[in-house]
C-alpha positions in Angstrom: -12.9 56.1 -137.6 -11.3 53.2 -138.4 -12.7 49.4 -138.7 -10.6 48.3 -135.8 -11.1 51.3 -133.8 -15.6 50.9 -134.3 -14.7 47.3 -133.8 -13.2 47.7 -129.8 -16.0 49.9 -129.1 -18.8 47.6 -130.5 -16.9 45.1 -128.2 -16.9 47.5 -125.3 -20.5 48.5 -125.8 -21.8 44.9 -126.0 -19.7 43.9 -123.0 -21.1 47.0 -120.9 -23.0 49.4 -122.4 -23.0 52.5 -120.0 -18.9 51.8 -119.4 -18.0 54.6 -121.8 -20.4 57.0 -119.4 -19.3 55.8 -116.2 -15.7 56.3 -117.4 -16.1 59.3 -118.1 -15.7 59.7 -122.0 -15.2 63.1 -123.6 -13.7 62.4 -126.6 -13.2 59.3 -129.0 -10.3 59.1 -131.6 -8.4 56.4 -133.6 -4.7 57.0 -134.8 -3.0 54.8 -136.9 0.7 54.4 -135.7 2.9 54.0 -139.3 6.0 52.7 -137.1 4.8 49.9 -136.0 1.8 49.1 -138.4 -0.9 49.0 -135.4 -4.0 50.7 -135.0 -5.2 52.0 -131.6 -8.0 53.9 -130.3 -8.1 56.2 -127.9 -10.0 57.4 -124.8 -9.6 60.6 -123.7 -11.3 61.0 -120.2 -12.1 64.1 -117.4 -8.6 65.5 -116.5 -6.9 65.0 -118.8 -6.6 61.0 -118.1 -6.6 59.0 -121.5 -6.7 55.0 -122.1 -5.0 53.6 -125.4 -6.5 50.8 -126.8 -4.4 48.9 -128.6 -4.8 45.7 -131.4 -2.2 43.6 -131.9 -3.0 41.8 -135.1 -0.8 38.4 -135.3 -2.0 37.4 -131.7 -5.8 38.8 -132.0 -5.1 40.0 -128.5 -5.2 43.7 -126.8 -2.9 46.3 -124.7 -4.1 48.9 -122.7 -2.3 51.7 -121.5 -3.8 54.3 -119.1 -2.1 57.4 -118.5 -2.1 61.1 -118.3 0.0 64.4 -119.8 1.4 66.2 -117.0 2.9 69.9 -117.6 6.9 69.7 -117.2 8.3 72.6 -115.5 12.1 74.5 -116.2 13.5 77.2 -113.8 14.5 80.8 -115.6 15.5 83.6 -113.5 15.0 81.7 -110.3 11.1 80.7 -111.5 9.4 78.0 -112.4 7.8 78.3 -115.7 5.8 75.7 -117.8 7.5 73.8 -120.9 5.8 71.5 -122.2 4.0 68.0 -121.5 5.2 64.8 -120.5 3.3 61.6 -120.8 3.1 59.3 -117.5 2.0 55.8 -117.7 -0.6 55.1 -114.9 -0.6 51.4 -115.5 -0.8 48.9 -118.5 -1.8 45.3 -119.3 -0.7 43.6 -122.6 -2.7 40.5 -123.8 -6.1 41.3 -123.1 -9.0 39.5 -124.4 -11.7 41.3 -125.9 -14.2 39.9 -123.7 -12.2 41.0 -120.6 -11.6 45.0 -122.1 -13.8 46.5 -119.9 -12.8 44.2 -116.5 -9.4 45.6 -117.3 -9.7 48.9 -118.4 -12.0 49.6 -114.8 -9.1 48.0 -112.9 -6.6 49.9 -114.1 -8.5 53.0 -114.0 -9.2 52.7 -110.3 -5.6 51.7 -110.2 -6.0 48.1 -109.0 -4.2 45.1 -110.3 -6.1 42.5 -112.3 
């Protein structure tokens, strides 16, 4: 795991600590994105639902992005048959403060504004 990536979850965990739990956490990964230089960690929750954390490191500030991968579908022969995955934003908020991760990322995962 990365320094950022253990860095957003200390900040989680000392914000709230049972957030990951009620959240529903399975898995935990960090992924560094060469295009655009940023590192990001993400949440991968129950069905399939993830949360992308990510740092933006000129303004010290956070997006989060909370979405899914649904199946895409094609007709052959008259029948629907599955093709693939498609990822569909749920919602997103871009210059987040650390100390207001948590606020956000429950508001957006109970699809409420903020």
């Amino acid at each position: 795991m990365t320094p950022v990536a253990a860095t957003i979850l200390q900040q989680i965990r000392t914000t709230d600590r049972f957030a990951l739990g009620s959240w529903g956490i399975t898995n935990i990964s960090s992924r560094v994105e060469m295009l655009y230089d940023e590192t990001s960690l993400q949440l991968c929750l129950v069905r399939g639902r993830k949360v992308i954390i990510k740092y933006d490191l000129g303004s010290d500030l956070y997006e989060v992005t909370v979405g899914r991968n649904a199946p895409t579908f094609e007709k052959v022969l008259g029948r629907r048959i599955a093709s693939g995955t498609k990822w569909v934003e749920e919602g997103s908020r871009s210059d987040v403060y650390s100390d207001s991760l948590v606020q956000v990322i429950d508001s957006l995962l109970k699809g409420k504004r903020f």
